[in-house]
N, C-alpha and C positions, 0 to 999 in steps of 0.2 A: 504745247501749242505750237503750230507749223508758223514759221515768217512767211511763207508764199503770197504771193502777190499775186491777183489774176491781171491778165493784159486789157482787160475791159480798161479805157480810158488813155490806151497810149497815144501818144501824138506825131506823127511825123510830119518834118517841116520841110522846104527850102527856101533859100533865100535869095530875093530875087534880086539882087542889090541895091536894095531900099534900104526892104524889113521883109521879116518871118513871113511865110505862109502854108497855111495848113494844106497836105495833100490830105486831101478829104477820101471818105470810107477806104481806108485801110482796113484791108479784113486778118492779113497776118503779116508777122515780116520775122524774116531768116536771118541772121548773124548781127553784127558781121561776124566773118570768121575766118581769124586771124590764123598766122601762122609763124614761126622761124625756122630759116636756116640754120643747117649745124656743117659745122666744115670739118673733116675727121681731120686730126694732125697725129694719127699714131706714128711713130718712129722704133727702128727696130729694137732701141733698149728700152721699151714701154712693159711699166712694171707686171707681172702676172699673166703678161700677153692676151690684156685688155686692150683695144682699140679707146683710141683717146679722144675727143671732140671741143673745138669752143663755137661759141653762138655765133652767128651771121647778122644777118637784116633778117626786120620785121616787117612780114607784109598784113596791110590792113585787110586782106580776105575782100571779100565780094559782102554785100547786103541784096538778099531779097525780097521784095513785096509784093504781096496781093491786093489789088483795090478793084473796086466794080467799077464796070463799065460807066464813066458818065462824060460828056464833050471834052467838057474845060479840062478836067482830069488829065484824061488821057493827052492833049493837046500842052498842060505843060508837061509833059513827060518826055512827050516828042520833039517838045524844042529843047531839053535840056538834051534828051540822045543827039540831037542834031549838033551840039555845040561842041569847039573843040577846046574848048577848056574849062576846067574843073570848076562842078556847083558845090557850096558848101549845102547841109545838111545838116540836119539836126531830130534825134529822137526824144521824147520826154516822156518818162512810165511812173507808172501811177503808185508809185511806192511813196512809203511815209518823208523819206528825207529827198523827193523831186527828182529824182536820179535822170542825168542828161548825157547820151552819146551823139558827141559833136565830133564834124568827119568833109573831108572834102572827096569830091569822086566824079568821076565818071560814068555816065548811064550807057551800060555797054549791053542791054539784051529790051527791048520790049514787043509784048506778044499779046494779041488780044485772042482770048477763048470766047467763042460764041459755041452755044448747044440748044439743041430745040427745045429740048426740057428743065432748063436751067438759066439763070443769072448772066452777063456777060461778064469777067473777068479781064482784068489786066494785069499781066506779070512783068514783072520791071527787074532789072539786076544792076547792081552799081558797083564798078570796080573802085575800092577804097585806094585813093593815095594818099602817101603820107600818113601820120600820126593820128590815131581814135582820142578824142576827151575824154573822160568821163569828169563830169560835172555833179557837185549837190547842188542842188540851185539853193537849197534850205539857207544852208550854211554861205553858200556861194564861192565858195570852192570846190578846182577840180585837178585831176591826175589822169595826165596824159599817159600812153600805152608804156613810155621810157620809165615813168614812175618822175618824171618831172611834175613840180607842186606849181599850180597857180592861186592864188590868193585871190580874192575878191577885186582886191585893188593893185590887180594884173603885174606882181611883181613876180616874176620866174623864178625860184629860188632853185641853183643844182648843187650836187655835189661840190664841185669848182666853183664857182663862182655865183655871185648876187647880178641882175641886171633888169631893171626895167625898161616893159614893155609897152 
């Protein structure tokens, strides 16, 4: 039997510096989609005359969504494009253990589709800064994109070092 989850019941949020608010009718959403750099450091005594690499920076990718056309929607959309500093975000999917990608960004593309025989549409793109969460909310614990652990009761634990936050 398959684990698949269908996307029927995902949630996207922002936050408006209160509390949580639902972008309403989301029809789909794209990434994010993450990526690293790799820095080549081969040198001429490199064994096999294999080119050699270590990892760079993590960039959080871009996230896309589709939602319909409706005022309020599109209006906070456009005030967070207009803002010049980062909105957090938050997605929440309908899977059995709550699964939550938390993100702060940027609203760097939005485009309204009108057609005569169709829906209106709003395409929105948010450039991701800084570190993805991933969240259980079940459990309530999450792992960040570094593979840093947070605990319920928000203590960072890393390799190095313990530090509450």
């Amino acid at each position: 039997m398959s684990n698949a989850v269908a996307g029927v019941g995902t949630i996207f949020e922002r936050y408006n510096g209160v509390t949580w608010e639902d972008i309403a009718e989301v029809t789909s959403i794209e990434g994010p989609d993450m990526d690293r750099d790799y820095i080549e450091t081969t040198s001429l005594d490199t064994a096999a005359g294999y080119d050699e690499f270590i990892t760079g920076f993590i960039d959080g990718g871009t996230l896309e969504f589709v939602m319909n056309f409706f005022r309020n929607g599109f209006e906070l959309m456009k005030s967070d494009f207009e803002l010049d500093v980062a909105r957090n975000y938050r997605i929440t999917l309908p899977d059995e253990d709550g699964t939550m990608l938390s993100f702060e960004g940027f609203v760097i593309d939005l485009s309204l589709e009108v057609e005569a025989a169709d829906k209106m549409d709003v395409s929105v793109s948010i450039q991701i800064t800084g570190e993805i969460t991933l969240y259980d909310i079940m459990s309530g614990s999450g792992v960040t994109a570094d593979t840093t652990e947070v605990t319920a009761d928000t203590t960072v634990i890393t390799a190095d070092n313990d530090a509450t936050i």
